[in-house]
C-alpha positions as CSV (number, residue, x, y, z in Angstrom):
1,X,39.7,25.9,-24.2
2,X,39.5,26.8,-27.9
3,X,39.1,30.5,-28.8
4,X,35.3,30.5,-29.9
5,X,34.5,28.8,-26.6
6,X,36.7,31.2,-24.4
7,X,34.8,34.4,-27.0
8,X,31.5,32.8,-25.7
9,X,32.5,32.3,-22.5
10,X,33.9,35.9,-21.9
11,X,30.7,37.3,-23.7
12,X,28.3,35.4,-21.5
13,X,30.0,36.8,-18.1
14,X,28.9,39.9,-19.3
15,X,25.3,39.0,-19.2
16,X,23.5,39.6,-16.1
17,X,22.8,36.9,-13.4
18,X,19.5,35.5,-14.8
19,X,20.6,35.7,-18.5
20,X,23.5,33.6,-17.3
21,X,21.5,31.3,-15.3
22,X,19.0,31.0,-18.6
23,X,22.3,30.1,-20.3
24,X,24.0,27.7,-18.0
25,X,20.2,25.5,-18.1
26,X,19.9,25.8,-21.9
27,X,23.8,24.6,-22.3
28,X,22.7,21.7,-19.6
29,X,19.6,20.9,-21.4
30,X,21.8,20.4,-24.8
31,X,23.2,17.2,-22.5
32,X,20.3,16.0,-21.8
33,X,18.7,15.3,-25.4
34,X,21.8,13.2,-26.1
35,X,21.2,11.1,-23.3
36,X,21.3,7.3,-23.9
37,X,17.1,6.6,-24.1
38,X,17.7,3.5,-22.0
39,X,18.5,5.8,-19.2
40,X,15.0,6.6,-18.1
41,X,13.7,3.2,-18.7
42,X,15.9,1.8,-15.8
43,X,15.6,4.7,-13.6
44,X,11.8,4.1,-13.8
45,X,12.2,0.2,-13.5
46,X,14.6,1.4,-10.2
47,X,12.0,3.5,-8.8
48,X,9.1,1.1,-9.2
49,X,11.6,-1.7,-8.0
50,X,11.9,0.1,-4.9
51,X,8.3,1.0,-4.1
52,X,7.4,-2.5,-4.4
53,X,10.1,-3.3,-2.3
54,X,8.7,-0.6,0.5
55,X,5.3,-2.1,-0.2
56,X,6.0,-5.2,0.2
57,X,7.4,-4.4,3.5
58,X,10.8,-6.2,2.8
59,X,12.6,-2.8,3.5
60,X,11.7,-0.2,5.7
61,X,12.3,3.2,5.6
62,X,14.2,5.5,8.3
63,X,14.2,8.9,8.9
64,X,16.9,11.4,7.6
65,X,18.2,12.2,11.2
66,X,18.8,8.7,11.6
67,X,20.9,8.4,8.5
68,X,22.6,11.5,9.4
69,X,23.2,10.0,13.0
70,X,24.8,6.5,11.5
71,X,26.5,8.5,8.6
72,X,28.6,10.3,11.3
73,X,28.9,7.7,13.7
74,X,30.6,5.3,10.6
75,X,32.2,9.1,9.7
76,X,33.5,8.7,13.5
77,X,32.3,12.0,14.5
């Protein structure tokens, strides 16, 4: 770590827990403006991908105890 990030770092542990929170989501927001802009288009072409698929009725959807259930059996637990 180079010393201006460790001074920032060590300063910021000093702020309270919701100061420090604000902090962490501004720092992660910074990520997200330089974010490749192609990124959202294919997430939403995933998504409506997917709902036409469940529309459709060519998948089917299962519950999240049933997931669990298989996850753990494949888990062999």
């Amino acid at each position: 770590m180079i010393a201006s990030a460790k001074k920032l770092f060590e300063s910021a542990m000093s702020l309270n827990d919701q100061d420090r929170a604000e902090l962490v989501g501004l720092l992660l927001g910074s990520f997200e403006d330089n974010a490749d802009e192609g990124v959202d288009l294919a997430w939403k072409d995933e998504v409506s991908r997917r709902v036409a698929e469940l529309d459709s009725g060519v998948v089917q959807m299962i519950t999240w105890s049933k997931v669990r259930s298989e996850a753990f059996k494949a888990r062999g637990n």
